[in-house]
N, C-alpha and C positions, 0 to 999 in steps of 0.2 A: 598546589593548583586545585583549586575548588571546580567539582561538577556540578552544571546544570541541572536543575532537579527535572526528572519523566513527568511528561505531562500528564493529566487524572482522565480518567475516563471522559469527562465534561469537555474536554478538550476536541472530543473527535466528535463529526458529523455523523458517519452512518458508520455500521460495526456488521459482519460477517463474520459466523461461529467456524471453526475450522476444525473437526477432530484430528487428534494426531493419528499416527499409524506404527503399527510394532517396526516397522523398516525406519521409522525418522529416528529412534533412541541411534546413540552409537556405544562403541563400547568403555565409554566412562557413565553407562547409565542415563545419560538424558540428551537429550533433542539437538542433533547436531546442529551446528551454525545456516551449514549452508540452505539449509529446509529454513531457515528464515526466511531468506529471501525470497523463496517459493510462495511462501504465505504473504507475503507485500504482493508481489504478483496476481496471488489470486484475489486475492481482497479487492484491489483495485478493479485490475479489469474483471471480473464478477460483476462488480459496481457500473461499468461501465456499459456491458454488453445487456445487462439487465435492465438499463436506462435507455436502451437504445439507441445507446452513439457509438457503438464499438462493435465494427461485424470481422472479426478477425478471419474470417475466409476471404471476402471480397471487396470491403471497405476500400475506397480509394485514398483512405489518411489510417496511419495506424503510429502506434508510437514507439519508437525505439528508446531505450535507456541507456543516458549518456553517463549518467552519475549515479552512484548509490553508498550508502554506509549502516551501520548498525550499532548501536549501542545497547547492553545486556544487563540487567540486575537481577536475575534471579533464572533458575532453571527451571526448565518445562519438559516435561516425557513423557511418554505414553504410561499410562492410558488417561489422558486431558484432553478437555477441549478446549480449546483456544478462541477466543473473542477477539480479532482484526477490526480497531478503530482507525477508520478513514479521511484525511481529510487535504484540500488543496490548501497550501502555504504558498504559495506564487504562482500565479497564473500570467502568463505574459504571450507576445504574441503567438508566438508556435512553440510554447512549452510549458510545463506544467510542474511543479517540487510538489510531489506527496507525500507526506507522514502519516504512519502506520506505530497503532502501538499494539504489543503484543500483550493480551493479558491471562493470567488463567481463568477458566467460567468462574466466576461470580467475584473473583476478587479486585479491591479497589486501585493495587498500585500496578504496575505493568511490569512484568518480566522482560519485556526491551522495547526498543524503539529504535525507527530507522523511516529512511527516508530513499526515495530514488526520483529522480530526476527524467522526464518522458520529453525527448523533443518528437512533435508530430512530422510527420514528413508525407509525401505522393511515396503510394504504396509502389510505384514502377520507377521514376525516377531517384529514391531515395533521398529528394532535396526539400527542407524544411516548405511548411504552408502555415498560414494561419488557419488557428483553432475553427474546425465549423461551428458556427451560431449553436447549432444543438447543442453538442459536448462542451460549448461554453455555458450552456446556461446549466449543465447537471454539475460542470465544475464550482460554479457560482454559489450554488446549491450546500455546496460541501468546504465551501472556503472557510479559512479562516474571520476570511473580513466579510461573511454572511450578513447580514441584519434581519 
């Protein structure tokens, strides 16, 4: 079974440096898994909160993750810093698939990639809404199908 090749830096819209921390190593030496997903998280909403569509105190749509996975090709540890490339793969009505590629500062191929799945929802009710116009148009911004 042949793998997909990681996308190149070229690939992603906007990018968020991330240093690592002596607590993310584990004890086989480098960067456990689950601080991955930490870093997609931050990356994104970072992206979002700073565009101003994303007030995660009082926002009446916020986004819950339905889906998410990771794929790995090389390790990362402290003491790195990390470069989170960002960008929207499917934007649809009340949902959003973002990929996240993980690189080391300055290098060209990515030490992993993943992706998680945000459907938005009423911050009280819990039940899906479509996307506000705003966080559509910063998603737009960051899409794959840019022009």
């Amino acid at each position: 079974m042949s793998r997909e090749p990681f996308r190149a830096r070229a690939d992603y819209a906007a990018f968020r440096s991330i240093p690592t921390r002596w607590a993310d190593n584990d004890v086989y030496g480098h960067v456990n898994n689950v601080v991955y997903y930490s870093w997609f998280d931050t990356a994104v909403n970072a992206h979002l909160i700073e565009a101003g569509v994303l007030d995660i105190h009082g926002g009446a749509v916020i986004g819950l993750v339905v889906e998410t996975g990771c794929r790995y090709a090389a390790p990362l540890a402290f003491p790195q810093v990390i470069d989170a490339g960002i960008r929207a793969a499917r934007i649809g009505t009340s949902s959003v698939r973002y990929e996240v590629g993980l690189f080391a500062e300055g290098e060209a191929e990515a030490a992993a990639e993943g992706f998680f799945i945000h459907v938005y929802v009423d911050r009280e009710s819990r039940r899906p809404v479509p996307l506000p116009a705003d966080l559509r148009a910063v998603l737009a911004a960051i899409s794959v199908h840019r022009g």
